[in-house]
N, C-alpha and C positions, 0 to 999 in steps of 0.2 A: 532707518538704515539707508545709507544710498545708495547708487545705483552699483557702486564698483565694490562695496561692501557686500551689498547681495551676490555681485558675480564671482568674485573670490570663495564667498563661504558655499555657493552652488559650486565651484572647481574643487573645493576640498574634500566636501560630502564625496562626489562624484571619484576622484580617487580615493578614498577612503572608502568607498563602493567597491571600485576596482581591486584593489586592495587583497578585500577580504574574499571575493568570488575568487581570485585566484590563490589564495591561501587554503580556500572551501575544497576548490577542488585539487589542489597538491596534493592536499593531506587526503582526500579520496583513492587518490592517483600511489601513493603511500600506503594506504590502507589495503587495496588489492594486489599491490605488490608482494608485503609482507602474509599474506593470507597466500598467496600463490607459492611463497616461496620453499614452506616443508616438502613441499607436493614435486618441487622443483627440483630439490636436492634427494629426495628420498629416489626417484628417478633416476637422476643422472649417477647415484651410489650405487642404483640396480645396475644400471649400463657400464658402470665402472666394472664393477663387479664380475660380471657376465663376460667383460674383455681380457680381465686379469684369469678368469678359470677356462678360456678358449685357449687364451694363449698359454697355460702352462698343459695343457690339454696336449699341442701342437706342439709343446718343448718336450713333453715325454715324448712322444710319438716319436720325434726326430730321436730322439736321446734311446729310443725302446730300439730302433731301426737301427741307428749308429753300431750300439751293445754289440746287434747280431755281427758284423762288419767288423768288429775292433778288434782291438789286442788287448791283453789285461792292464796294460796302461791306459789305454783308452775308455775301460770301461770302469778306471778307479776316476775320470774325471766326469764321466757321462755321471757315477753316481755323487761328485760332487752337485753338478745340475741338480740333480734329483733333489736332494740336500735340500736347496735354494728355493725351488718350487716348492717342495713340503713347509720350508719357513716363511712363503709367500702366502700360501694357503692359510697356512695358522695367521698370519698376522690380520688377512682380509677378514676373517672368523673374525677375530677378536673387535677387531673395526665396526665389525657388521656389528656384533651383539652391544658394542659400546652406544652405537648410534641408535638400534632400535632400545636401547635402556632408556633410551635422552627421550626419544619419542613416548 
């Protein structure tokens, strides 16, 4: 073999080295990602969660407070709110129990 024949097939090894150490570690780098990621969403579903039941927490509240203050107009839209929030709750329920099914 000569000399430019050996220097070529050492350049090709050598990327083909390179190569696969970064393909080695992608797919590690892939591998911890998707292992972290139930952990990722089941979290940010809690914090979701937790914001959607403050804030309708915070929409009665106003809406409990307004009641006192209204006029029976005002308290046939406070209990549409109400309405809204009770179908907000239900639907995060159903979400939640959908997603711990999955898990």
């Amino acid at each position: 073999m000569s000399d430019s024949e050996i220097l070529l097939k050492a350049a090709i090894n050598r990327i083909a080295a390179r190569i696969t150490e970064k393909v080695i570690n992608s797919a590690q780098e892939f591998t911890e990602i998707a292992d972290e990621l139930p952990q990722k969403l089941q979290n940010e579903w809690s914090s979701f969660k937790e914001e959607v039941i403050e804030e309708s927490e915070r929409l009665e509240k106003d809406t409990n407070a307004s009641k006192e203050k209204s006029s029976k107009e005002q308290l046939s839209k406070e209990d549409l709110i109400q309405i809204q929030i009770d179908n907000l709750r239900s639907k995060v329920i159903d979400i939640n129990k959908d997603i711990e099914g999955k898990n």
